[in-house]
C-alpha positions in Angstrom: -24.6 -7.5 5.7 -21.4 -5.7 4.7 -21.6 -2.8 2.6 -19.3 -1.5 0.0 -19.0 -0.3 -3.7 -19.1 -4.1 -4.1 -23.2 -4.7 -3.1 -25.0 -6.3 -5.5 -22.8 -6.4 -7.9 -22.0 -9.4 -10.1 -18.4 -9.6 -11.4 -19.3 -11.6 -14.1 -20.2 -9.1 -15.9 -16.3 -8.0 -16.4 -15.0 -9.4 -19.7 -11.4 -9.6 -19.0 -8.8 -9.7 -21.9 -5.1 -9.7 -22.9 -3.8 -6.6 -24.8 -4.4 -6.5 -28.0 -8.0 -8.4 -27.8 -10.1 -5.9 -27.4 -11.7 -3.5 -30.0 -14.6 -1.3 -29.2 -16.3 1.4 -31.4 -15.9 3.6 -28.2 -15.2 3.7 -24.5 -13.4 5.4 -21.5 -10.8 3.9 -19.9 -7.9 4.4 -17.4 -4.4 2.8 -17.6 -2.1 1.7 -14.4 -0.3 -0.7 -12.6 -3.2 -0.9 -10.4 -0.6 -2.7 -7.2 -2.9 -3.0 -4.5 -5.8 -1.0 -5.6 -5.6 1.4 -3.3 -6.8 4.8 -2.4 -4.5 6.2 -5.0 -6.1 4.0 -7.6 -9.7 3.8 -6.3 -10.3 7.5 -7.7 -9.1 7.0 -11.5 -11.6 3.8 -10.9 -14.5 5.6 -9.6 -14.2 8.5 -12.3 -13.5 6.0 -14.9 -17.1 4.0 -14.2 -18.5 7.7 -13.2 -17.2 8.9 -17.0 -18.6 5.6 -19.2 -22.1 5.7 -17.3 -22.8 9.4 -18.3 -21.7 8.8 -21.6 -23.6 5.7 -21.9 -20.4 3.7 -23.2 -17.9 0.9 -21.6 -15.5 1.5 -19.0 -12.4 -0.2 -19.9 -9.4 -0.7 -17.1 -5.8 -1.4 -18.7 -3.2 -2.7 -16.8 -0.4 -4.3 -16.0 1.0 -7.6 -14.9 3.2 -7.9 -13.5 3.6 -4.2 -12.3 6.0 -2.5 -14.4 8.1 -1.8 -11.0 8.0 -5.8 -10.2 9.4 -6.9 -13.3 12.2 -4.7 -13.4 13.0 -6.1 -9.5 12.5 -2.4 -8.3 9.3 -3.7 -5.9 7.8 -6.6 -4.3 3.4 -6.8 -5.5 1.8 -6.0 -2.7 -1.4 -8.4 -4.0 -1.4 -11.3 -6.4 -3.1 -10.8 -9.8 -6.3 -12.5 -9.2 -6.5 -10.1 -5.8 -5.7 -6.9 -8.0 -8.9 -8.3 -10.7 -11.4 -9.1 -8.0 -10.6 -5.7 -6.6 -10.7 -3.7 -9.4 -14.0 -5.7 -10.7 -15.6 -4.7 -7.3 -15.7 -0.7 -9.1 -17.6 -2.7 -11.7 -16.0 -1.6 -15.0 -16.9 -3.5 -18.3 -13.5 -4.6 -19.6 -10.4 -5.5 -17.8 -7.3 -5.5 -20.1 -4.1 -7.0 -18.6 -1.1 -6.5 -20.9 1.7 -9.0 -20.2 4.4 -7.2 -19.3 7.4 -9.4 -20.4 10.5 -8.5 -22.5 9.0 -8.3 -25.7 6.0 -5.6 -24.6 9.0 -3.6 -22.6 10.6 -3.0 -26.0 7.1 -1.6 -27.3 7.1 2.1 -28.1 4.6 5.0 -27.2 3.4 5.1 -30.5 2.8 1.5 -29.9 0.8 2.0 -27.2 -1.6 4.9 -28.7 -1.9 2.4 -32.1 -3.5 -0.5 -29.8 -5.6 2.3 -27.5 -6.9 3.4 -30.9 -8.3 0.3 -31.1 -10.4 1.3 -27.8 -11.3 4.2 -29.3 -12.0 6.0 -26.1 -13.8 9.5 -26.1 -11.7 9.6 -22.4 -8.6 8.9 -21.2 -7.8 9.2 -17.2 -4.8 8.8 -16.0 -2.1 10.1 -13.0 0.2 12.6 -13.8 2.7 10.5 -13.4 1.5 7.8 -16.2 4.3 6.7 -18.6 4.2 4.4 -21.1 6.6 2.8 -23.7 10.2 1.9 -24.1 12.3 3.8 -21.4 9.1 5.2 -21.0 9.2 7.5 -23.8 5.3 8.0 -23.3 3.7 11.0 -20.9 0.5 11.5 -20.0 0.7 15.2 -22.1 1.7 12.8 -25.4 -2.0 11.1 -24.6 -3.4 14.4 -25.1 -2.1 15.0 -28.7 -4.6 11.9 -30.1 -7.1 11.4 -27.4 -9.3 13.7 -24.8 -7.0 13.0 -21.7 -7.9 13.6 -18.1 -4.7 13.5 -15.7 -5.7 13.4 -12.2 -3.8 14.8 -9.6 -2.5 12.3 -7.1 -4.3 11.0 -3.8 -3.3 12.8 -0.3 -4.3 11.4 3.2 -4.9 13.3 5.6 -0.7 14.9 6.5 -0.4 16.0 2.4 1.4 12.4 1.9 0.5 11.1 -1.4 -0.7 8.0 -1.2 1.2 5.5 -3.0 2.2 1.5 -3.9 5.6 2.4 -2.7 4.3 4.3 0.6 2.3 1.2 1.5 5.4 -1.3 1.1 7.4 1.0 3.4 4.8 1.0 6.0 4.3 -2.8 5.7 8.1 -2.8 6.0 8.5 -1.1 9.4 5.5 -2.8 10.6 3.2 -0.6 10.5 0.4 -3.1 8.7 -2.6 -0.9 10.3 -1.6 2.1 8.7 -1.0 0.3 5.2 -4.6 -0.8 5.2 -5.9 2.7 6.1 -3.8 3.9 2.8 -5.2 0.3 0.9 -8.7 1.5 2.1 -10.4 -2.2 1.8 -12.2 -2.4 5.3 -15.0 -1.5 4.2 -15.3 -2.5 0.5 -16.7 -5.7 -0.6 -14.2 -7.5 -3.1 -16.5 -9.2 -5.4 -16.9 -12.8 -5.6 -15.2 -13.9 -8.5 -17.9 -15.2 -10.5 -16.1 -15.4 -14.1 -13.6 -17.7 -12.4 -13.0 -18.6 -16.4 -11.3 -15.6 -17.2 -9.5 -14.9 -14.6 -7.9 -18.8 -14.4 -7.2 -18.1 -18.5 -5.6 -14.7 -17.6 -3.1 -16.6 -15.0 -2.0 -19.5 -16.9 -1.3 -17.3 -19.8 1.2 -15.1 -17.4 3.1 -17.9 -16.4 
């Protein structure tokens, strides 16, 4: 039997939503791109879940699609949307937000942003330090501070003191190197769940299309 963070665990117990559906009278939750789900990402997931369950509250993931890099042509996805949602329900978080990130939400400001994660009302916020958010990404992770309990987490290193990152994975998947891309993507030995609310995440596609 393959083991994993994944065992046992139902994903349809996720509620996945579009931004702005989702209100909540309190919650933690993280906020990324999420591109591959990978060691870099796994931690803000873990603490995230870690966080909610000690507080006795949802854990709420936020993120993108496409990846903020993708739609501005700066980056290839290294996984497809439903991929990215199966993954990140394998941490087992309670909501899944996916904001659509078109031309209309790139013109949305920071204080945008912080109006529609009030409506989370989180008692946590984790994040990267290198989080941004709004037009010309106005938004820091410090500016999350000023409304909300904020938690920036430093980044991931492997084993050399190389942060472990989207990009770093697309440049070893580049030069060949697919091996040492799935060390960094860390899935070997991680059960994706099954994707039981097939529902929500077929809505969730159509709509991005």
């Amino acid at each position: 039997m393959a083991t994993g963070l994944g065992t046992g665990f139902d994903s349809a117990a996720v509620a996945f939503h579009r931004d702005g559906e989702l209100a909540l009278d309190a919650c933690v939750v993280t906020i990324g791109a999420f591109d591959g789900v990978h060691r870099g990402h796994q931690e803000p997931l873990r603490q995230t879940i870690a966080a909610a369950r000690r507080r006795g509250i949802p854990a709420v993931v936020y993120t993108f699609d496409p990846p903020p890099k993708v739609y501005f042509g700066q980056a290839e996805p290294l996984i497809s949307l439903r991929e990215k949602l199966e993954r990140i329900a394998t941490f087992a978080p309670d909501h899944v937000v996916v904001a659509d990130f078109n031309q209309i939400y790139v013109r949305r400001t920071a204080l945008d942003f912080l109006a529609e994660l009030h409506k989370l009302q989180p008692r946590e916020v984790i994040v990267g330090e290198d989080f941004r958010f709004g037009s010309c990404k106005g938004g820091t992770a410090l500016l999350l501070r000023q409304p909300f309990n904020t938690r920036i987490l430093p980044p991931v290193r492997c084993g050399n003191g190389e942060i472990v990152s989207s990009s770093r994975i697309r440049s070893l998947r580049q030069s060949g190197l697919a091996a040492a891309a799935a060390t960094l993507e860390n899935w070997r030995d991680i059960v994706t769940a099954p994707p039981a609310d097939r529902s929500g995440l077929a809505q969730l596609e159509v709509a991005s299309r």
